[in-house]
N, C-alpha and C positions, 0 to 999 in steps of 0.2 A: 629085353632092353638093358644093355649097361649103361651108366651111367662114368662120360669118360671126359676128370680134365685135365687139361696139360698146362703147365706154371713158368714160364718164360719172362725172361727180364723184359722184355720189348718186343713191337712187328721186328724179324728178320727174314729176306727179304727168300734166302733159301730154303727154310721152313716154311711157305708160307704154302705152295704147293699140295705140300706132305697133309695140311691140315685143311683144305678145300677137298682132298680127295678122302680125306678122312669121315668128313661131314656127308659123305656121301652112300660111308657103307648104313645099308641097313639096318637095323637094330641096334644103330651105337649112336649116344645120345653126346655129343664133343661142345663140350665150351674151352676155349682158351682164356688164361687168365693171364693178364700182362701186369706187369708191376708199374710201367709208365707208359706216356704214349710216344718216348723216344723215336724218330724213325719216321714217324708219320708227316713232320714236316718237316722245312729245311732246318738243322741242326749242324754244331761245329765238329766233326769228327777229325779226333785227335790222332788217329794212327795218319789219315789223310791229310792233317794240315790243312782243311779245309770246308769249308758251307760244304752241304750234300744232300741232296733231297732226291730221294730217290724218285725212279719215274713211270714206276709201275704200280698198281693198288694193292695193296697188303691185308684189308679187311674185308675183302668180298668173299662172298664163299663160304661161312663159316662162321657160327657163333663167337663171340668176347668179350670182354669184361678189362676194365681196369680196375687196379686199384688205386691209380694216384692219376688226379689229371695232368700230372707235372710230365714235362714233355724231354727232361734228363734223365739219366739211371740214378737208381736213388737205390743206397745201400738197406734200408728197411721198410715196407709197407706196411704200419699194422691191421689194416685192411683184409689181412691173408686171414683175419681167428674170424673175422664174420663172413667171409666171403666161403669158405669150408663148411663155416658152420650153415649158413642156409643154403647149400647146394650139397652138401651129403655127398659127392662124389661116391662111387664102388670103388672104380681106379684112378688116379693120380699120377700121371707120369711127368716130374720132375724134370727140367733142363738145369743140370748143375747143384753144384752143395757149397760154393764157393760164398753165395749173398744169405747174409741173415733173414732175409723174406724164404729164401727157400729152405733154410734148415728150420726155421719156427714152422713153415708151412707141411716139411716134413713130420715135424712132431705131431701139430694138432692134427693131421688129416688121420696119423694112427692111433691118436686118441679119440677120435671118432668113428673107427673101425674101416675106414674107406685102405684099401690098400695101394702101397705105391710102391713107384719104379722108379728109375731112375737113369736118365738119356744125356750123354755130352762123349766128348772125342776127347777126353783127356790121357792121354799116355804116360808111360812110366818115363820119367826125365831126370837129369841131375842135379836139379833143381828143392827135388824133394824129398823131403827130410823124415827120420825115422820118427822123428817127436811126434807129427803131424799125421804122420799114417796109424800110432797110436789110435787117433780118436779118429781117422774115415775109418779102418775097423771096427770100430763101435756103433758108427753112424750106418753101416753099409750093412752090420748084423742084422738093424729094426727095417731094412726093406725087403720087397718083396720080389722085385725080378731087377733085371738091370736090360736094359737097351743095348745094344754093344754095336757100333757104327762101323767096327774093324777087326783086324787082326789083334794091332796094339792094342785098343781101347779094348778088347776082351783081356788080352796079357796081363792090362796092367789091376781092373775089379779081380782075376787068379792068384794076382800075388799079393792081396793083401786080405785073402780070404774066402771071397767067394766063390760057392761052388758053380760046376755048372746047371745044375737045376735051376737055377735061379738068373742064367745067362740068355740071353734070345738074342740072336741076331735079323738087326732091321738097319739094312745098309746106309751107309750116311749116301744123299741122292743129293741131284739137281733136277730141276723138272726136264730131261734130254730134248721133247722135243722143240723147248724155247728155243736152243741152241743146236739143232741139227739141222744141216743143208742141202738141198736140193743139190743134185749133182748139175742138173741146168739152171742152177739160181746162184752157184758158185761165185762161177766169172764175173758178174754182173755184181754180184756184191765187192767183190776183190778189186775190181776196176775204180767201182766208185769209190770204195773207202781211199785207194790208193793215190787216187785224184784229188781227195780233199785234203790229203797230208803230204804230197810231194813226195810220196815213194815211187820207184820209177817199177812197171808194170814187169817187167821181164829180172824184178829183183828175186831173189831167195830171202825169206823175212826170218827171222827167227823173233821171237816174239816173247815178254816178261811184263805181264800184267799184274798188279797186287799193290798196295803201299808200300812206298819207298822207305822202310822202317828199318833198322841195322839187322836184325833178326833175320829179313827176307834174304839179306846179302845180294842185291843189286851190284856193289861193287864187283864182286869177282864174276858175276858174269861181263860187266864192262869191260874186265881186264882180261878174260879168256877171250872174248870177240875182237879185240884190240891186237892177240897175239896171231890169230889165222886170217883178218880182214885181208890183208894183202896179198893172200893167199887168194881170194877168190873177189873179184872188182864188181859183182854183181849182190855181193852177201850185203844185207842188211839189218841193224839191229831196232827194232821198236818198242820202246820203253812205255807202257799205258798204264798210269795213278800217277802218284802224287804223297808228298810226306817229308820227315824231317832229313831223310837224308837227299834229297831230289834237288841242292844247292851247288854239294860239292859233287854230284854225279855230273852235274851238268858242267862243271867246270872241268872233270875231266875225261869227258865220253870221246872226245874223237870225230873224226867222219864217219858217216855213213851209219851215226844212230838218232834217231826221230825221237822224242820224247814228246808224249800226244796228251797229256795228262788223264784226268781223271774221266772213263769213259764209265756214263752209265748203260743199269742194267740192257734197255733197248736197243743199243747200238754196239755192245758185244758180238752179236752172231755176222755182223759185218766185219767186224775187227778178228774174228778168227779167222773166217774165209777170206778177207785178206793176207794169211801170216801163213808158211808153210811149215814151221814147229813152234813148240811153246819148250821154256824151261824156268823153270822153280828152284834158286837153289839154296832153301831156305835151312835155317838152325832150327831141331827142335821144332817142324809145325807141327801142330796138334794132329791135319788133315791133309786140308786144302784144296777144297770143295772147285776151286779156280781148274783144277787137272779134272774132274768130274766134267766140266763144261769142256772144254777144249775138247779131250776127249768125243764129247758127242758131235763137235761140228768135226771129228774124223781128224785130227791131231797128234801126230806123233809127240813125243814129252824126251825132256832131258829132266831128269830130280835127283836132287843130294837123296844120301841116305838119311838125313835130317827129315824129309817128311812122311808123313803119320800116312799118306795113301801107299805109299810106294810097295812095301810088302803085297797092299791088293790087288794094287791098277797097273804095277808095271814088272815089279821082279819078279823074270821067269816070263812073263806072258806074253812078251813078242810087241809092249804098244812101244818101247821107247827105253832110252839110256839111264843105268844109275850108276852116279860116281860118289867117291867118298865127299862129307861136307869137305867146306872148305881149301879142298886140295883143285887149284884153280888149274893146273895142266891136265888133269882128269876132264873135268869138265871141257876145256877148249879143243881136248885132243873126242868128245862126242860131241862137242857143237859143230867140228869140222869133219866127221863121219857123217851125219848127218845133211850139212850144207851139202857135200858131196857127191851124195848118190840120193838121187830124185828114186830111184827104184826104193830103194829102203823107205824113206819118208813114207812113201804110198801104202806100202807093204804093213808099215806100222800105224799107218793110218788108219786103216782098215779094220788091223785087226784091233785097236782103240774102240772104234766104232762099236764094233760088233760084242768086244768086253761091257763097256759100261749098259747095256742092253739091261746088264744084271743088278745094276746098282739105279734102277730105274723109283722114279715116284710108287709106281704101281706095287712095285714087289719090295719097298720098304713099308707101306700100307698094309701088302698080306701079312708081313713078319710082324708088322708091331699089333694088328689086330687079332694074330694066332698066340702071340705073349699076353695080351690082356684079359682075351679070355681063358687062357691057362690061369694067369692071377687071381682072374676073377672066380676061381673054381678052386683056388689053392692050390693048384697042380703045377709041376715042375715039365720039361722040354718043351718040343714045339708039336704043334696039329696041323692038319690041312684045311685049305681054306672049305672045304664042304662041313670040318667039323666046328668051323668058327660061325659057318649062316644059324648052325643049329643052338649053339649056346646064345649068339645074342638075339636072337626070336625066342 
């Protein structure tokens, strides 16, 4: 039996999956430890501009623990020195180094011998500074494995020291089959969503789900869609969130763009299979777990070179278009490739589909439970799952 917890600011909503299906291997003994109980009910969320309470349960499934009833993110817990100290963890896996709860939490769990990891999507950006890498070198010396959700997110733990002994990759997921669709349940969703938002059934959608934040750059695809609309009298653009820039978007979208606002988790897999591509063209995402989902309801993708999946899920692999950030006649000249040829959409649809297959709940579960118990054994690379039932029995 190992003994395994994981230290997370708050319920998050696409974590929450990875750690029901966690609870379920045998021989591994999982409490989750939360800093606050942010999330759990409705709360002001700043990137959205908005109340949000999500509509799905977050703590079924699965041991947890708080350590603050405060229901905001709260920059320290000291909760983390007794809550370590009487559950002795063996492994520790870390979400982030950014919050003083998780670097204190870092120390004591290795001053109590438990070993730990260490899991987030952070990439190497321009943002970050040499001073600062200083001491994640220091910090990233005293662990013990790292999580790596990607290409980037391994790039960037390489360049600032670690080896790969100490690397495991355990794919950043979504749970696919929330979000994947019956090829006869299709229509039926596409119809009704389309119905209740005034899109007309025989449109072509392109589709930009996420917060309206300057970061995501919403602008430039309103302004790429604005250059080829009149090119095609059936194209339509659907704008889904909400956020600080969502004032002046709306003052200057145009015909033939919807803005739906803030759609939760449950009525996502209707709003995909209503939209015939999605596109993301954001600066600098870490990720963007949102291509993950599209993806499984069978989604072709447009993304800047700005985000953090793009190397995995789409360059090279046939699901969908990358252009340089910022450069808005790239992007309108593949939103209009795309609008165009219903063959291609399908073609990249598909093989969407059939990609994220691999960046599933299931097979980020083998990889982070073949890394723990390597941890837990001192051992560097990765095992197969027959030699993971045997170390944690």
């Amino acid at each position: 039996m190992v003994k395994l917890g994981i230290l997370v600011s708050h319920p998050i909503q696409y974590l929450v999956p990875v750690y029901r299906a966690l609870a379920q291997v045998p021989g591994l003994d999982l409490t989750v430890v939360y800093h606050a109980r942010r999330g759990l009910d409705a709360y002001f969320d700043e990137g959205f501009k908005q109340t949000v309470k999500w509509d799905i349960p977050l703590l079924d499934g699965y041991k947890s623990d708080f350590l603050s009833s405060k229901d905001v993110q709260i920059r320290f817990a000291p909760g983390i020195l007794s809550e370590l100290w009487r559950r002795r963890f063996d492994v520790l896996i870390v979400h982030g180094y950014n919050q003083p709860t998780n670097v204190v939490g870092i120390m004591t769990a290795k001053a109590l011998g438990t070993r730990v990891m260490l899991r987030g999507d952070t990439r190497i950006q321009r943002r970050h500074g040499s001073a600062k890498n200083v001491l994640k070198r220091l910090l990233f010396k005293a662990l013990d494995g790292f999580l790596t959700v990607g290409t980037l997110n391994r790039e960037y733990y390489s360049a600032l020291g670690v080896g790969p002994d100490r690397l495991f990759h355990a794919p950043f997921c979504v749970a696919n089959a929330t979000f994947a669709i019956e090829p006869g349940d299709r229509e039926v969703r596409r119809r009704r969503w389309r119905e209740q938002f005034g899109v007309p059934q025989e449109s072509v959608v392109a589709l930009f789900a996420a917060k309206l934040s300057a970061y995501k750059r919403p602008g430039d695809l309103l302004e790429a869609f604005s250059r080829i609309r009149q090119l095609y009298p059936t194209a339509w653009l659907v704008v889904a969130g909400s956020g600080a820039e969502e004032e002046i978007l709306r003052a200057t979208a145009g015909d033939r763009v919807r803005f739906v606002g803030f759609q939760n988790q449950s009525v996502l897999p209707d709003l995909y299979a209503a939209s015939d591509c999605f596109i993301l063209p954001s600066d600098e995402e870490p990720w963007g777990l949102v291509i993950n989902e599209v993806m499984a309801a069978g989604l072709p993708v447009i993304v800047s070179d700005g985000v953090g999946a793009a190397p995995d899920l789409v360059d090279g692999k046939g699901t969908g278009l990358i252009y340089p950030c910022g450069n808005v006649s790239a992007l309108s000249e593949a939103l209009d490739r795309l609008i165009r040829d219903v063959r291609l959409r399908s073609e990249m649809g598909e093989r969407a589909r059939q990609l994220i297959r691999e960046w599933d709940v299931d097979v980020c579960v083998e990889r982070t439970v073949a890394a723990v118990c390597r941890v837990a054994e001192g051992r560097g690379g990765e095992i197969g799952s027959s030699e993971n039932a045997r170390l944690l029995n």
